[in-house]
MARBA-3410 file (N, C-alpha, C, O; in Angstrom, 1 decimal):
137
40.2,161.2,101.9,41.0,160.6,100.8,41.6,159.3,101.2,42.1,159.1,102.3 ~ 41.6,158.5,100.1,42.5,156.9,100.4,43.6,157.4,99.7,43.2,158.2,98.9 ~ 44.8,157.3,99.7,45.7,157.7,99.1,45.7,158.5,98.0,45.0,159.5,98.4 ~ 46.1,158.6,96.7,45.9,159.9,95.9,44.6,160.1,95.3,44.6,161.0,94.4 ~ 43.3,159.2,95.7,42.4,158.8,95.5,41.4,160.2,96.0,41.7,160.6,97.1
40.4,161.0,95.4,39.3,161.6,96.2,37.9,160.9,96.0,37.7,160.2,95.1 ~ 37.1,161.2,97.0,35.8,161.1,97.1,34.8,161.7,96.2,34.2,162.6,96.9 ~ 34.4,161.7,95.0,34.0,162.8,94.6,32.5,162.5,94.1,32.2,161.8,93.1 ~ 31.8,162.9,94.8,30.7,162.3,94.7,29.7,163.0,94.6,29.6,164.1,95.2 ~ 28.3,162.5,93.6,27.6,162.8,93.0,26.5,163.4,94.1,25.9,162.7,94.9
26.3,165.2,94.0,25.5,165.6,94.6,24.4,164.8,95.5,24.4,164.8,96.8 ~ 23.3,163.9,94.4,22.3,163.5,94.6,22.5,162.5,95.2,21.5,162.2,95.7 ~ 23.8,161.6,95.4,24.1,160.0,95.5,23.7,160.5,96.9,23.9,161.8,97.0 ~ 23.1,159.9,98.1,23.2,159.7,99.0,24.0,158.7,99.9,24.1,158.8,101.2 ~ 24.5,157.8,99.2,25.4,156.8,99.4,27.1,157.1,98.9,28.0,156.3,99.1
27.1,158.3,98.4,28.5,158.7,98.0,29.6,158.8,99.4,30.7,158.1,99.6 ~ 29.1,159.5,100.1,29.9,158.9,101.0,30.5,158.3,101.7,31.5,158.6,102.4 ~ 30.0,157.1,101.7,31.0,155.4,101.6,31.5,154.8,100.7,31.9,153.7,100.7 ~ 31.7,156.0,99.3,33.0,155.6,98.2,34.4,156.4,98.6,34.3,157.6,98.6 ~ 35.4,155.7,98.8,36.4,156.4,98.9,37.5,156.2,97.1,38.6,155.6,97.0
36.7,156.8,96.2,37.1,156.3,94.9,37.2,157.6,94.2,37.2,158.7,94.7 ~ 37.3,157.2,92.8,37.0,158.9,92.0,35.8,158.1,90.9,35.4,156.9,90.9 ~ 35.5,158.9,90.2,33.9,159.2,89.8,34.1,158.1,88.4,33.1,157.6,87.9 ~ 35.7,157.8,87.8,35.4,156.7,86.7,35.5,155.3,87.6,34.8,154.3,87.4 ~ 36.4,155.3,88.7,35.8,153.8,89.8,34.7,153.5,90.2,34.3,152.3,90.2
34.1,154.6,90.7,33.1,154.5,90.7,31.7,153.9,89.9,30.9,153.0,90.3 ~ 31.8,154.7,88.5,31.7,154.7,87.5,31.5,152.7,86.8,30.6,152.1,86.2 ~ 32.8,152.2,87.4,33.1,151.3,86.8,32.9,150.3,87.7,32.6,149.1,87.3 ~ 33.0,150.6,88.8,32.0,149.6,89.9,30.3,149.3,89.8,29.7,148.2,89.7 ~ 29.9,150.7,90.1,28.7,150.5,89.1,28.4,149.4,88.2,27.7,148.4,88.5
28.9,149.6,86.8,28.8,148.8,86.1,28.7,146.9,86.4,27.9,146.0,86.2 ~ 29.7,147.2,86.9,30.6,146.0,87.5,29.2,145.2,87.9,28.9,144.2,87.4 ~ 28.5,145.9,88.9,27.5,145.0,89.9,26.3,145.0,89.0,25.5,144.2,89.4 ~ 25.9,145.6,88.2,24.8,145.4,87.2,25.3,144.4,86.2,24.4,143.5,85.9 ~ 26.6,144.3,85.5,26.8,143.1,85.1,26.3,141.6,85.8,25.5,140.7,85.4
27.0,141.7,86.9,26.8,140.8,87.8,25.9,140.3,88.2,25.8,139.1,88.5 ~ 24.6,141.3,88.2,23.2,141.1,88.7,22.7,140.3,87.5,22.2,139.2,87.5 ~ 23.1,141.1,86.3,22.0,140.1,85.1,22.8,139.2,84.8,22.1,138.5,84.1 ~ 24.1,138.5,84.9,24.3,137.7,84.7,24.1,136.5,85.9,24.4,135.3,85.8 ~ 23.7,137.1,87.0,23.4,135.9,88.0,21.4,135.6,88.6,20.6,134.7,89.0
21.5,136.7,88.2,19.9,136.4,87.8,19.1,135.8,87.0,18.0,135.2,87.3 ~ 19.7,135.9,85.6,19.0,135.8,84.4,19.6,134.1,83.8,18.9,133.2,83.4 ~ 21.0,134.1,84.0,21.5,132.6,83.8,20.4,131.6,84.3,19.8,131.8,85.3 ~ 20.2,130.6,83.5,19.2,129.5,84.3,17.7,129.6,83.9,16.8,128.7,84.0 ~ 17.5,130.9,83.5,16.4,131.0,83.1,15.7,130.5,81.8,16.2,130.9,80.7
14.5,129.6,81.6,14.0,129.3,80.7,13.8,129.9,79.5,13.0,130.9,79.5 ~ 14.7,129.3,78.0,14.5,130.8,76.8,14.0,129.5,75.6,14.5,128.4,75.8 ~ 13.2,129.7,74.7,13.1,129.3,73.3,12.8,130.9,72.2,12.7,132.1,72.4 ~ 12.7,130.3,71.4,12.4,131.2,70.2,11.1,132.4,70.2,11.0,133.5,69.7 ~ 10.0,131.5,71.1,9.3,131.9,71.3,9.0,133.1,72.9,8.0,133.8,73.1
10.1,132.9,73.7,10.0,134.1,74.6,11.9,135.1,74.6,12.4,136.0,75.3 ~ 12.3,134.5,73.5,13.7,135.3,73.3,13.5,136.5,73.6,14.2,137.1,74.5 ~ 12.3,137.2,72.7,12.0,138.6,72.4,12.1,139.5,73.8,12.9,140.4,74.0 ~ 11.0,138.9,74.8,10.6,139.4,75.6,11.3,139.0,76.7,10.8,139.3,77.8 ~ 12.3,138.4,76.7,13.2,138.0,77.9,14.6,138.8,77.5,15.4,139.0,78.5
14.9,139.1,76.4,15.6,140.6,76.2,15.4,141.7,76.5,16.3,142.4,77.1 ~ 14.1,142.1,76.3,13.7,143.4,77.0,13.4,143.5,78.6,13.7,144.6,79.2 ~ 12.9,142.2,79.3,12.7,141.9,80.7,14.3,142.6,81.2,14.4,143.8,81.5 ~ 15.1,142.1,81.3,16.7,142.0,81.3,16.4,143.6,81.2,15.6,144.2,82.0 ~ 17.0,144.1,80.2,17.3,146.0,79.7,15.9,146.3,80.9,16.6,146.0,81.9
15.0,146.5,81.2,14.0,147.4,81.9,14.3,146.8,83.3,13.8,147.5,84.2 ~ 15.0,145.8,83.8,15.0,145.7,85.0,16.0,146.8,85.4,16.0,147.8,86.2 ~ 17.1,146.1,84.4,19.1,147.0,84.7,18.3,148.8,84.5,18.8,149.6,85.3 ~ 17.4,149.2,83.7,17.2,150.5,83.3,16.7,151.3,84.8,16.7,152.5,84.9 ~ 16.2,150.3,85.7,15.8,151.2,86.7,16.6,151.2,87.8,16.3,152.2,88.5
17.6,150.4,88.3,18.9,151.0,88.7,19.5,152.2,88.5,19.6,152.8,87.4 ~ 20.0,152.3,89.6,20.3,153.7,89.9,22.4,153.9,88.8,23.5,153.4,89.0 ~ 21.9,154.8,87.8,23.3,155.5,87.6,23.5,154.7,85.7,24.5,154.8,85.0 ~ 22.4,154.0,85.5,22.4,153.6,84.2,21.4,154.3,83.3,20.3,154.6,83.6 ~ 22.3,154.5,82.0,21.8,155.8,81.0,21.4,154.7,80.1,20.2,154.6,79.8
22.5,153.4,79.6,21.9,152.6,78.2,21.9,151.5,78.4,22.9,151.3,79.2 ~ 21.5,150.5,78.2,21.6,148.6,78.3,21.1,148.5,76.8,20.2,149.2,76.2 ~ 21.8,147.5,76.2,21.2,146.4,75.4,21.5,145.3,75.2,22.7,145.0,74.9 ~ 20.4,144.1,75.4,21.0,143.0,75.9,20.4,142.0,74.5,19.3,142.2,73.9 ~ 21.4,141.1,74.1,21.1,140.1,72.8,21.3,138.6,73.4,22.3,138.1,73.9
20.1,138.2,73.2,20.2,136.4,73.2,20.7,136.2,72.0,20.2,136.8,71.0 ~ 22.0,135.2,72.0,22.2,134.7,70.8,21.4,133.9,70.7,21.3,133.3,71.8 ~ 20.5,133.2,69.3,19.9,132.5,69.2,19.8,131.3,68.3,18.9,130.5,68.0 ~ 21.5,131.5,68.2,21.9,130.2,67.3,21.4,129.0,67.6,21.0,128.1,66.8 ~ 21.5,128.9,68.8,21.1,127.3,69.6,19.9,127.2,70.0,19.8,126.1,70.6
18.6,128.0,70.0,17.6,128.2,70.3,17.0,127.4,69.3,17.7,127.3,68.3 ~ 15.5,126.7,69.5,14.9,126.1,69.1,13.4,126.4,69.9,13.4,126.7,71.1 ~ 12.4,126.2,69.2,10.9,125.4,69.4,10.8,124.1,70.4,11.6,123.1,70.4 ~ 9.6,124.1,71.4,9.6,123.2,71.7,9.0,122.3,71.1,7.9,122.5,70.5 ~ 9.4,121.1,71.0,9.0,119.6,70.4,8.1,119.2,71.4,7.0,119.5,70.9
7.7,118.7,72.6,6.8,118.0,73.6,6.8,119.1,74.7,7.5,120.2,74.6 ~ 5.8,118.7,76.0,5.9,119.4,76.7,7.2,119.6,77.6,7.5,120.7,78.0 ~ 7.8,118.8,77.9,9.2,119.1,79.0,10.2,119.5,77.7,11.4,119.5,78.1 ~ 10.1,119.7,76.7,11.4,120.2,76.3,11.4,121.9,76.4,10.4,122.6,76.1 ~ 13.1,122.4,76.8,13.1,123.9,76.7,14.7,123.7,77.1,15.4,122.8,77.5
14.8,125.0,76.8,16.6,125.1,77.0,16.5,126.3,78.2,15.5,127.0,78.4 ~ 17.6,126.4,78.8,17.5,127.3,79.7,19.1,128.3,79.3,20.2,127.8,78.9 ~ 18.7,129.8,79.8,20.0,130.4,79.0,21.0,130.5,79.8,20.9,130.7,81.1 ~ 22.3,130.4,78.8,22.9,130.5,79.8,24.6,131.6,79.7,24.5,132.6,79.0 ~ 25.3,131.4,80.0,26.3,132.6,80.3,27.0,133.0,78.4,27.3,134.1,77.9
27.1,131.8,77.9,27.6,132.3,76.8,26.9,132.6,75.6,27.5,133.0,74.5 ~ 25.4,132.5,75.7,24.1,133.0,75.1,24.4,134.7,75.2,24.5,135.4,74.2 ~ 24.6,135.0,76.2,24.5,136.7,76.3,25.5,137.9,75.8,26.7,137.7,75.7 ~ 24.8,138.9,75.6,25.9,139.7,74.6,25.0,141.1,75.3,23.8,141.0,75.3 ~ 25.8,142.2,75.8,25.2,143.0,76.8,26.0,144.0,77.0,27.1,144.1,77.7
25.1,145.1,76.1,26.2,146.4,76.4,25.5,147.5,77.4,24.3,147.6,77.3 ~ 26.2,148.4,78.6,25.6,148.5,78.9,26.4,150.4,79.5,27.6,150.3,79.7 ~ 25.9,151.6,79.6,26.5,152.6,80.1,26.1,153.3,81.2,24.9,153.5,81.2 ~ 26.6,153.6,82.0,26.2,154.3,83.4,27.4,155.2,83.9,28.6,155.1,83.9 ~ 26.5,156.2,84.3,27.1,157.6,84.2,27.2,157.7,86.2,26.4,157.3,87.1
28.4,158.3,86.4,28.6,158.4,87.7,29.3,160.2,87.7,30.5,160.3,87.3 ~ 28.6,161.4,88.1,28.7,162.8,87.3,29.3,162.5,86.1,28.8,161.9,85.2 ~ 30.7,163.0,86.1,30.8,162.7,84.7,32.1,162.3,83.9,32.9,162.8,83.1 ~ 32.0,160.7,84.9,32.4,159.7,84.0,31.3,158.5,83.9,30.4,158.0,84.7 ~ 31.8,158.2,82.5,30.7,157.3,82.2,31.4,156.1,81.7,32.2,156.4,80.8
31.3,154.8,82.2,31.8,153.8,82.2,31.2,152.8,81.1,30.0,152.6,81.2 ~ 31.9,152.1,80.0,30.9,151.3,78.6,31.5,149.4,79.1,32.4,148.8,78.7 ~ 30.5,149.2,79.7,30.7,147.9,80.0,30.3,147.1,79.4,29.4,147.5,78.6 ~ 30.6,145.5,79.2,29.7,144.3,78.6,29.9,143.2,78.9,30.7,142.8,79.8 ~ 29.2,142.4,78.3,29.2,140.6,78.9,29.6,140.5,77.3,29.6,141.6,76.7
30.2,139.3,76.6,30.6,138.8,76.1,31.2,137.7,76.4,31.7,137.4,77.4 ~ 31.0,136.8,75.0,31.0,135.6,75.3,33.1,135.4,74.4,33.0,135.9,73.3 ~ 33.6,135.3,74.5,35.2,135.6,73.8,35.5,133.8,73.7,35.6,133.0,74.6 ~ 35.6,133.7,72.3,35.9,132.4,71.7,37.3,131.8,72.4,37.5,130.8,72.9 ~ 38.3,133.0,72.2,39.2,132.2,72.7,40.0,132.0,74.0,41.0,131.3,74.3
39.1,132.9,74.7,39.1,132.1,76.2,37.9,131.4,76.5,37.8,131.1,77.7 ~ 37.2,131.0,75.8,36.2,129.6,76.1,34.8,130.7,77.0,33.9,130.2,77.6 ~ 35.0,131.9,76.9,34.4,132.5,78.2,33.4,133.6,78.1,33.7,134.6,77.4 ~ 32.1,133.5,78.8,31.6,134.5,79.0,32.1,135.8,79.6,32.1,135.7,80.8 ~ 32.5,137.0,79.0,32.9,137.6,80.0,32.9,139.1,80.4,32.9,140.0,79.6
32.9,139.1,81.2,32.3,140.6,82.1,33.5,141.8,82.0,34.3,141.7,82.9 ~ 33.7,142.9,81.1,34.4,143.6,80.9,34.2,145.2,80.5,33.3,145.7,79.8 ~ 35.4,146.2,81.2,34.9,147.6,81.0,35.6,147.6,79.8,36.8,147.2,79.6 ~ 34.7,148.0,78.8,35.0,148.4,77.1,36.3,150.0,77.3,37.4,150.1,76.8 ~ 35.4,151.0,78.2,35.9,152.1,78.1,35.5,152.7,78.9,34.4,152.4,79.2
36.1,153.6,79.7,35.8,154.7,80.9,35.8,156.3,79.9,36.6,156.3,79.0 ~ 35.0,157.3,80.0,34.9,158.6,79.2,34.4,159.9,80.6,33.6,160.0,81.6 ~ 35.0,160.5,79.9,34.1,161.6,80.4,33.3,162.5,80.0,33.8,163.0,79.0 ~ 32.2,163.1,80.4,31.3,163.4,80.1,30.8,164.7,80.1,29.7,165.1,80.6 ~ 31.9,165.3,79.4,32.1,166.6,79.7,31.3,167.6,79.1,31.2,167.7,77.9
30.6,168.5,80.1,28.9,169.1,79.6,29.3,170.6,79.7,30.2,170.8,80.4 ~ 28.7,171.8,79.1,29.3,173.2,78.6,28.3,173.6,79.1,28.0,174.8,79.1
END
């Protein structure tokens, strides 16, 4: 135990043992680094109208095979998207294009994270919506 904090960790986790957290920190760290991942991966990458589709779903099936994620859905906005006109033109996406909801279950708390883009802090931004538990009969 870290202070009033326990360890409580998921059977199967084999890495549970180096959290000294409880199961919605956990939960929410989780999250945390799957945010992180598609937003530092995916930024930069080349989008038009024509591969939006399938650079949405790339994104959701990568995060879906990480460990401890139940739901992802990820939206390019596509307000600013265009067709290309010649060969060098393309836009590449970037932090305030994305809109990304995403849930992962650590036993049973389950943490509802997202990316958003929030007008009036100018900002893309990476935030837990809600911590729940997931209480099974």
């Amino acid at each position: 135990m870290v202070g009033s904090k326990q360890n409580i960790s998921n059977s199967k986790d084999r890495a549970g043992k180096f959290f000294h957290c409880t199961d919605h920190e956990r939960a929410a760290f989780e999250a945390g680094i799957k945010l992180g991942a598609i937003y530092h991966q995916f930024v930069g990458t080349p989008v038009s109208l024509g591969n939006v589709d399938v650079l949405e779903k790339a994104i959701e099936e990568g995060v879906r095979v990480q460990p401890f994620v139940i739901d992802v859905d990820v939206k390019i906005n596509r307000e600013n998207l265009f067709e290309k006109k010649h060969q060098y033109d393309y836009m590449s996406l970037t932090g305030n294009m994305l809109n990304v909801h995403l849930k992962v279950k650590y036993n049973h708390s389950i943490a509802v994270a997202k990316i958003e883009y929030i007008d009036e802090l100018h900002y893309p931004l990476m935030f837990i919506s809600s911590l729940e538990n997931n209480i099974t009969i």
